[in-house]
C-alpha positions as CSV (number, residue, x, y, z in Angstrom):
1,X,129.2,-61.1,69.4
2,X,129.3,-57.4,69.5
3,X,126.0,-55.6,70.9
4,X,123.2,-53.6,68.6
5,X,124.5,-50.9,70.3
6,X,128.4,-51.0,69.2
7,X,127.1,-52.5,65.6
8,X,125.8,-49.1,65.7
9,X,129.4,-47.1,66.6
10,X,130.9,-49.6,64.3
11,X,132.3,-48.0,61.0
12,X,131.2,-50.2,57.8
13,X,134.6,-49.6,56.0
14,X,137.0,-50.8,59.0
15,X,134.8,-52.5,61.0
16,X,135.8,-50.8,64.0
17,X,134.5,-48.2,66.5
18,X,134.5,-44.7,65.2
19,X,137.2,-42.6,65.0
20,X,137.1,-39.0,64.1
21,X,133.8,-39.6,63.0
22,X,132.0,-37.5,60.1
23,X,129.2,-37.4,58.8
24,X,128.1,-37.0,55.2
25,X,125.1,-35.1,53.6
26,X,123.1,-38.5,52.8
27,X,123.4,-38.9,56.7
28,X,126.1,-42.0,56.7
29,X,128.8,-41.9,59.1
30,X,132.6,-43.0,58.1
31,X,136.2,-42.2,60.3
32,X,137.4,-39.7,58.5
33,X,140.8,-41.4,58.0
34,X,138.8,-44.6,56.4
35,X,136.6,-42.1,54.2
36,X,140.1,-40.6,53.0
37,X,141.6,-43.6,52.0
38,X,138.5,-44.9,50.6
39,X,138.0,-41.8,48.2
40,X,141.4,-42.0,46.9
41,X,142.2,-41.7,43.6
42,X,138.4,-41.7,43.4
43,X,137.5,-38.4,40.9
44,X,133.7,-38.3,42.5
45,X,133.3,-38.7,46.0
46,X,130.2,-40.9,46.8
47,X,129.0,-42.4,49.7
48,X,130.9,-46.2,50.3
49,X,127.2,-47.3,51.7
50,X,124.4,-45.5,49.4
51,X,126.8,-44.1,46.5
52,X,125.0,-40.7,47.0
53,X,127.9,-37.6,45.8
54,X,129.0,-36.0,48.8
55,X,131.3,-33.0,49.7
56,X,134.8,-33.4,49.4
57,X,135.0,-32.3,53.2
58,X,132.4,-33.4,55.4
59,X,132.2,-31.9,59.0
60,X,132.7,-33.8,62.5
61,X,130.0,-36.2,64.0
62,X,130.9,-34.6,67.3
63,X,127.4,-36.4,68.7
64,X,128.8,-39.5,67.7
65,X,132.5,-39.0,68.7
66,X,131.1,-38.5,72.6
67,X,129.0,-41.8,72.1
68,X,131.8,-43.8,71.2
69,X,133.9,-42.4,73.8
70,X,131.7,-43.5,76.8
71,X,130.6,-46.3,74.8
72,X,134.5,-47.5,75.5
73,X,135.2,-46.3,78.6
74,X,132.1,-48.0,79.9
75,X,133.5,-51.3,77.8
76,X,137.0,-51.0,79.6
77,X,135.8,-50.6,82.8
78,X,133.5,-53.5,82.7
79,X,135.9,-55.3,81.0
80,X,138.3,-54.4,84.0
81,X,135.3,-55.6,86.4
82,X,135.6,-59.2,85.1
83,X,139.3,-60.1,85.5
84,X,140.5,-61.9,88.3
85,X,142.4,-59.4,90.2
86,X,144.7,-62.5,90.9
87,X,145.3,-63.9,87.7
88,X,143.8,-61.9,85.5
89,X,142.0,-64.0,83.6
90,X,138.4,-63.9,83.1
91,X,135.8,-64.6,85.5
92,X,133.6,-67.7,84.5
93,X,132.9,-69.7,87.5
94,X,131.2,-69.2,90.6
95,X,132.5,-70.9,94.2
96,X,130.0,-71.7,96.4
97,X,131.9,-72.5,99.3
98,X,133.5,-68.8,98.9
99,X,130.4,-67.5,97.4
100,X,132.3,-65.7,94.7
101,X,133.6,-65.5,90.7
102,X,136.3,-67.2,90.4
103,X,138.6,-67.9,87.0
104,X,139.8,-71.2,86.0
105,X,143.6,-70.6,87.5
106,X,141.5,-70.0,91.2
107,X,139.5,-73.0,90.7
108,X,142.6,-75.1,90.8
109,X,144.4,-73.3,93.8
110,X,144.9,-74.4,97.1
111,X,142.4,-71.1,98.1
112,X,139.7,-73.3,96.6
113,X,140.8,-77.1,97.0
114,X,138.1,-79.4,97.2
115,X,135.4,-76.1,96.8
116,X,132.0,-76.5,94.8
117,X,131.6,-74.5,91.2
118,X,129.4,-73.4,89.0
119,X,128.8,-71.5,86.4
120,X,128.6,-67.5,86.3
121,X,125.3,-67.8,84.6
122,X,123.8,-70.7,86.3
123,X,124.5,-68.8,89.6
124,X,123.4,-65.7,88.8
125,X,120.2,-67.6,87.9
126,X,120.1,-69.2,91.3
127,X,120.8,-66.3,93.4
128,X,119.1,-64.1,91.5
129,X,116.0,-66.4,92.3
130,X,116.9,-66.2,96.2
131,X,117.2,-63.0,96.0
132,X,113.9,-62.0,94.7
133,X,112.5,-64.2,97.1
134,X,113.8,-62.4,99.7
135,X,112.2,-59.1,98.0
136,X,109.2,-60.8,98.7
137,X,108.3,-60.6,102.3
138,X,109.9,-56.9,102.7
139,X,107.4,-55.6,100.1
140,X,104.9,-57.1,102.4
141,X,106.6,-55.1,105.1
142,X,106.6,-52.3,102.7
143,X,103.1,-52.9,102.5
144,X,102.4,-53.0,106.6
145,X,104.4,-50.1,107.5
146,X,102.2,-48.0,105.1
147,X,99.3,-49.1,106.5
148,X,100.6,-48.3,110.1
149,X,101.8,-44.7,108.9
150,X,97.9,-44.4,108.2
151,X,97.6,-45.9,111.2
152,X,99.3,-42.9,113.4
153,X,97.6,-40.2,111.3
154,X,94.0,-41.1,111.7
155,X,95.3,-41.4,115.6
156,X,96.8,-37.8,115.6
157,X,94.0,-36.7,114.0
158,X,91.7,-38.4,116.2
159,X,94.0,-37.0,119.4
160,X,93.2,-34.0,118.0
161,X,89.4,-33.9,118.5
162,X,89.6,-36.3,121.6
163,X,92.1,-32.8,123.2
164,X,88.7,-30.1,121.4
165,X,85.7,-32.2,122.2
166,X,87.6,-32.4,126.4
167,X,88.7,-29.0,125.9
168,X,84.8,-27.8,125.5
169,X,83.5,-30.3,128.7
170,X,86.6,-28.6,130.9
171,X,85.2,-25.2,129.8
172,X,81.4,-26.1,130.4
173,X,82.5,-27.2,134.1
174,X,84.4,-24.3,134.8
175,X,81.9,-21.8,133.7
176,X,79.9,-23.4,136.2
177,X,82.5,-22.7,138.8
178,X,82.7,-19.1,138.0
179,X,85.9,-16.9,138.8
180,X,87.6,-18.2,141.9
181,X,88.4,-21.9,140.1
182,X,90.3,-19.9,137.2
183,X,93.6,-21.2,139.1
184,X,92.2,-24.7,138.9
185,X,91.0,-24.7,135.4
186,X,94.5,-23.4,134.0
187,X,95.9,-26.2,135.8
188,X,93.5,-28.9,133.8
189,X,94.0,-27.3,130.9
190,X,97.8,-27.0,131.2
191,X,97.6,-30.8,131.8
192,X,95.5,-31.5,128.6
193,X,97.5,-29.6,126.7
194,X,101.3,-30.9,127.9
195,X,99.7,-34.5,127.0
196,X,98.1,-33.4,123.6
197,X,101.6,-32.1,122.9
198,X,103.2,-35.0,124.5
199,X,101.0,-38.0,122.7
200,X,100.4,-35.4,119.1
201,X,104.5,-35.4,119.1
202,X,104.7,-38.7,119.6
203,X,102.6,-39.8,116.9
204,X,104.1,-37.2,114.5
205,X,107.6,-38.9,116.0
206,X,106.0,-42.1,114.8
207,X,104.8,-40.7,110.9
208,X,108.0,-39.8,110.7
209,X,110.2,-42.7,111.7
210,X,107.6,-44.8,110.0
211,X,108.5,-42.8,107.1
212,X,111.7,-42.6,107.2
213,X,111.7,-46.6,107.7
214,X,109.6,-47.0,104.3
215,X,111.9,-44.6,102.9
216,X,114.7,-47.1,104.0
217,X,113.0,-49.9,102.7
218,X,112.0,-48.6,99.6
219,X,115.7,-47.8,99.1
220,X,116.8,-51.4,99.9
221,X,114.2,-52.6,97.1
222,X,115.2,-50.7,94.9
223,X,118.9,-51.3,95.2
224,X,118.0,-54.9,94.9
225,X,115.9,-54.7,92.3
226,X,118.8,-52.8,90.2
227,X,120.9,-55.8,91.1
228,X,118.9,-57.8,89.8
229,X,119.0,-56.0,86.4
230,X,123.3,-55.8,86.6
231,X,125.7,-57.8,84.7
232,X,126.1,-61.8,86.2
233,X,129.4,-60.9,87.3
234,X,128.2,-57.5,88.9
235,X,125.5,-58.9,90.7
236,X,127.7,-61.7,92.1
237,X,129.8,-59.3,93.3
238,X,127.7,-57.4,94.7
239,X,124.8,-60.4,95.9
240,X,126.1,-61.1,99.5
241,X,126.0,-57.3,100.6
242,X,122.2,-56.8,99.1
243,X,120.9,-60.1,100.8
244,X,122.3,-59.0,104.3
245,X,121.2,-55.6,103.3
246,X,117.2,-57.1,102.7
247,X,117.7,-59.5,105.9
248,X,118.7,-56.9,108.2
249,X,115.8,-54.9,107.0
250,X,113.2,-57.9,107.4
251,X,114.9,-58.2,110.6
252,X,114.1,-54.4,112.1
253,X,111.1,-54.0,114.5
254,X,107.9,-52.6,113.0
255,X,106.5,-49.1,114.6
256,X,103.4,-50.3,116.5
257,X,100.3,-48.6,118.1
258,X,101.3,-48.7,121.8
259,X,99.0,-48.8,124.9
260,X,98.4,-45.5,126.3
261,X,98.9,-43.8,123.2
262,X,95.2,-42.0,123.1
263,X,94.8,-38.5,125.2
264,X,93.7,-40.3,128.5
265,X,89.8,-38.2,128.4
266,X,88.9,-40.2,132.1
267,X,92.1,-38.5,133.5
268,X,91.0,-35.4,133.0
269,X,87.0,-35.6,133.0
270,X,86.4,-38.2,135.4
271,X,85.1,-36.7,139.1
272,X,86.2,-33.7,137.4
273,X,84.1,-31.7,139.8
274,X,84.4,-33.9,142.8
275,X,88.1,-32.7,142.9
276,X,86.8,-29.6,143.6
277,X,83.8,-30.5,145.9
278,X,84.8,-28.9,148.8
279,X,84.4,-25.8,147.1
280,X,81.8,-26.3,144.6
281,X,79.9,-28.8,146.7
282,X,76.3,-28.2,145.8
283,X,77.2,-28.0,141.5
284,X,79.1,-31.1,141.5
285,X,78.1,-34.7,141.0
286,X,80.6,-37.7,142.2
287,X,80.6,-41.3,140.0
288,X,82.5,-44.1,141.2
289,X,83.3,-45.6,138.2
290,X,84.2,-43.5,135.1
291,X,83.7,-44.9,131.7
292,X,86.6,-45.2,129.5
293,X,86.6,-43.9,126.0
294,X,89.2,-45.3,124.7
295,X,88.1,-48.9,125.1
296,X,84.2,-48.1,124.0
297,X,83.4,-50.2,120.8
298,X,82.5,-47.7,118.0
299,X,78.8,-48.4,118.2
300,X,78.6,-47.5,121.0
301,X,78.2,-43.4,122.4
302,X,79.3,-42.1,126.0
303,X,78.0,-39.4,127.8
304,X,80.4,-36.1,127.9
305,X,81.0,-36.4,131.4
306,X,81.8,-40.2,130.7
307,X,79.0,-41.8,133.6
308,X,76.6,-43.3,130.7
309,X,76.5,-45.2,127.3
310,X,74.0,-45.8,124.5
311,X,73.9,-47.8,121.5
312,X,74.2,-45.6,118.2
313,X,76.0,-45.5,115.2
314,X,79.3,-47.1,114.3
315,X,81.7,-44.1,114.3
316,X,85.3,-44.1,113.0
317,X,87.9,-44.3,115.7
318,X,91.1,-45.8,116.0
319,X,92.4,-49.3,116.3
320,X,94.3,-49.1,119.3
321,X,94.8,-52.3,121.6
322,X,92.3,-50.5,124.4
323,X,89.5,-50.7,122.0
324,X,86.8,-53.6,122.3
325,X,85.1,-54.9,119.4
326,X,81.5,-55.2,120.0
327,X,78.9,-52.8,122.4
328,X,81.3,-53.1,125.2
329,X,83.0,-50.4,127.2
330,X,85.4,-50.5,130.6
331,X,85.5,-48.2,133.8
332,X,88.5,-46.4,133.4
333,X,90.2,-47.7,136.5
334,X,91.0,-51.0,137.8
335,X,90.8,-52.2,140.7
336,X,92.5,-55.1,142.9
337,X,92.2,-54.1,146.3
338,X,89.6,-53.3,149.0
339,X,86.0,-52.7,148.7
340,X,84.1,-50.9,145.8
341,X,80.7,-50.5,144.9
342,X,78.6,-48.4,142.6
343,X,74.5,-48.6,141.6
344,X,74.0,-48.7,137.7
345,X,70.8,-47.1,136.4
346,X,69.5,-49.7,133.8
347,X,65.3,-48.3,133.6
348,X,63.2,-50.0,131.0
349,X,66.1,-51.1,128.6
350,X,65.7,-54.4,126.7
351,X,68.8,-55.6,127.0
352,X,71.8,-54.8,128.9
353,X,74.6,-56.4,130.7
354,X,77.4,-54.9,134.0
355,X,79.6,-56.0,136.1
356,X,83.1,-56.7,136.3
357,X,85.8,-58.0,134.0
358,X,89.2,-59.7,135.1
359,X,91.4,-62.4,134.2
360,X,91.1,-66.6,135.3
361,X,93.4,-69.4,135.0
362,X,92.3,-72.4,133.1
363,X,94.8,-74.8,132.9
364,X,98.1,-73.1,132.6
365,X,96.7,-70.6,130.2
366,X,94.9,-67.1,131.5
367,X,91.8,-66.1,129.8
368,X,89.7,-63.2,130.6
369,X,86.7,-63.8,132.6
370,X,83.5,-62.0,133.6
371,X,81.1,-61.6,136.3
372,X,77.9,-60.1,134.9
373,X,74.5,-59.4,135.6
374,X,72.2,-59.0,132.5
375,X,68.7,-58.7,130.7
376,X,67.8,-60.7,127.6
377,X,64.8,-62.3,126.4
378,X,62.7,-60.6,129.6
379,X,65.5,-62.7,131.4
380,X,67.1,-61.8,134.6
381,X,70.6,-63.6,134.2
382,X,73.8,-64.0,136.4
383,X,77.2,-65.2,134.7
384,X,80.4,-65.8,135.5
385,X,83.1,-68.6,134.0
386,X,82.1,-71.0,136.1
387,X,78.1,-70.7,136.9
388,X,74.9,-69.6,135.3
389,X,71.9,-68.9,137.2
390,X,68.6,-67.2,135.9
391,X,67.2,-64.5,138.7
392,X,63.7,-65.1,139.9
393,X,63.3,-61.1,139.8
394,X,60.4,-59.5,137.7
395,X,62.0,-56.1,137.3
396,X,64.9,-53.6,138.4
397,X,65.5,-50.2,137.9
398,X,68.8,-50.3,139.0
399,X,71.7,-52.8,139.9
400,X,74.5,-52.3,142.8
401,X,77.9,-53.9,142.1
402,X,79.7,-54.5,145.0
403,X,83.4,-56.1,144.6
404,X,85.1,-57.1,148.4
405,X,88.6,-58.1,147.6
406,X,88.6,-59.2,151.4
407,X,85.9,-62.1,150.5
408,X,86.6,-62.6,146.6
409,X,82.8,-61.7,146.3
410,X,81.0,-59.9,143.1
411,X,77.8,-59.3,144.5
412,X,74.4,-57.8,142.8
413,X,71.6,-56.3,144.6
414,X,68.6,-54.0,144.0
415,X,69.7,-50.8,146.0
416,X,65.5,-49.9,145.3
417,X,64.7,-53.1,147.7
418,X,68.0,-53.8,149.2
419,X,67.2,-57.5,147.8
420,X,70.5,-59.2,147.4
421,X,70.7,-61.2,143.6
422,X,73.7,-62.6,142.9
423,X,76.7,-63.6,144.8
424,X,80.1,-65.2,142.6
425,X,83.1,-65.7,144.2
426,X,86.6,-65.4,142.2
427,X,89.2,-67.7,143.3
428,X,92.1,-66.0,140.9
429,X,92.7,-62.0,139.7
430,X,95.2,-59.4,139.1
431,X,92.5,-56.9,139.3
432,X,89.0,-56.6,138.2
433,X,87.7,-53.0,135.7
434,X,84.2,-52.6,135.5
435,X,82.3,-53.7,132.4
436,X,79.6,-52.8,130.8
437,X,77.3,-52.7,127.4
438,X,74.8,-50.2,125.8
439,X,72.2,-48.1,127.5
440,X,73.0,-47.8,131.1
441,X,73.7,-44.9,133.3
442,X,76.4,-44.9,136.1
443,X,74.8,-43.3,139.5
């Protein structure tokens, strides 16, 4: 059954496609041979469909000729598609063994002895089916990567103003230094700005490979999808090259949001003047534990020199794996040797909580554990994963932390009264970071 299309290149008088087309004034098209014959011996020239008098020499339908002309190319070429290149005969069937059309002479060769057919329809149904289910799951991917190229620019944007807002603190201290630390303020600043670069390029590296990857993707869908649109015998053909094409793009690792990826703000602010003590020893102030921005939750706000925290607004930051989720922050280093200690200015606050984070083993599985001190409630409280214990103290101003690797001690004592509170021991560590929620000052 011959398409709308080629009923349309059809000529009414031979029933064939046009040849030599023309065209007469009432807008019907004839081959001009067909028109010839059909107005011979005819003494007024009408139209064979509407009988409307026409001129006795209509002009070319050169619109139409060129339609016609790729109108049968594109037949012979598909027409050439379908043949066995074997046998020449049509393709009908489908072998599922080989996973390709087949004619009737290939079905009954000893290429396909004993092999499984089916239709070409019936599996172009099928695979089509598989097919678009394995579209499925790499639009989702589609979906994911996009997020994550959001992802890396709200982190590029947010290295960005981490690199300003340390750029300002490292100025503020060296002003304070005056002329003779210009050597060592270049040097910070030439620090900052080779990781800025190094961290800004490397997101801008990712935004582009995630790009390029969606690009890719999008590519693969859509070359699928236009699969899915072709001829039966056309999309067989071309069915196992597009699935592995999908799979192997399901199959590529996803750009993630690495550790590390942030500008590292405790690096270059933390005992930022102590490192110059023995110079500036009278304008600088040492801590021994440095807060790290990087894992703050975002209601929580840290001091610019990074020794205090309050609670305050939720701001907008990134989602990178340092970050903790609710009014918790960590010292920037961690430790897992020797002897530290540091006093933690806690005042009048309502509720607080310090100490030290590290990981346990329960079972065969490693959790992460703490060893706190904290107010709640008017409540002096000790914690750790294994013991509870309420403090009979009525107030404190400030708490010590004292961590002896030596003994496997956390220990918590009011440096105002050198009154010991708390001892817990820890059995099992890779290393303990200091921990911390809002309001309290590092001394």
């Amino acid at each position: 059954m011959a398409s709308r299309l080629e009923e349309d290149l059809t000529c009414s008088i031979c029933d064939d496609l046009f040849k030599h087309p023309v065209v007469l004034s009432c807008s019907h098209s004839f081959c001009k041979v067909c028109l010839e014959n059909w107005w011979k011996d005819k003494p007024i020239k009408t139209c064979p469909v509407c009988k409307q008098t026409s001129s006795h020499d209509p002009p070319l339908n050169l619109v139409l000729k060129n339609l016609v002309q790729t109108f049968a190319e594109q037949k012979d070429q598909a027409a050439a598609e379908h043949l066995c290149s074997l046998h020449s005969e049509i393709l009908r069937l489908f072998c599922l063994d080989h996973q390709q059309p087949v004619c009737v002479v290939c079905r009954d060769s000893r290429t396909h002895k004993d092999h499984k057919f089916s239709p070409i329809k019936e599996a172009a149904s099928d695979l089509r089916e598989q097919l678009q289910s394995s579209i499925e799951p790499l639009q989702d991917k589609l979906k994911v990567l996009t997020e994550r190229k959001e992802l890396f620019k709200d982190s590029a944007a947010h290295i960005t103003a981490q690199t300003q807002q340390t750029e300002k603190q490292i100025r503020d201290q060296f002003e304070k230094l005056h002329q003779f630390l210009l050597e060592e303020e270049q040097s910070r600043m030439k620090a900052l700005r080779e990781e800025e670069q190094q961290k800004t390029q490397n997101m801008k590296d990712k935004i582009v490979a995630v790009s390029r990857e969606i690009e890719t993707v999008s590519k693969t869908i859509a070359e699928a999808e236009e699969q899915l649109r072709a001829s039966d015998c056309s999309f067989l053909l071309q069915y196992k090259t597009i699935v592995e094409r999908v799979q192997r793009r399901l199959l590529e690792e996803e750009m993630k949001m690495e550790e590390g990826a942030l500008i590292d703000q405790a690096k270059h602010l933390g005992n930022l003047g102590f490192n110059i003590w023995m110079n500036m020893k009278r304008l600088v102030q040492f801590y021994p534990v440095i807060l790290d921005p990087n894992t703050a939750a975002r209601d929580l706000i840290l001091s610019e020199d990074l020794s205090s925290v309050n609670f305050g607004a939720t701001q907008k930051l990134p989602e990178n794996p340092e970050r903790l989720k609710v009014h918790n922050v960590f010292g920037s280093e961690t430790f897992i040797s020797g002897t530290h200690s540091w006093d933690v200015e806690v005042e009048d606050n309502k509720d607080w909580e310090l100490g030290a984070c590290g990981p346990i083993l329960r079972g065969e599985k490693i959790e992460t554990g703490s060893w706190c001190i904290g107010f709640e409630q008017d409540k002096y409280t000790a914690f750790s994963p294994s013991d509870t214990a309420e403090l009979s103290v009525k107030s404190l101003q400030r708490v010590r932390v004292k961590l002896d690797f030596d003994t496997r001690k956390v220990t918590f004592s009011d440096p105002d009264t050198n009154t010991d509170l708390h001892t817990f021991p820890f059995t099992f560590t890779k290393g303990l970071f200091p921990f911390y929620t809002q309001k309290i000052k590092i001394l």
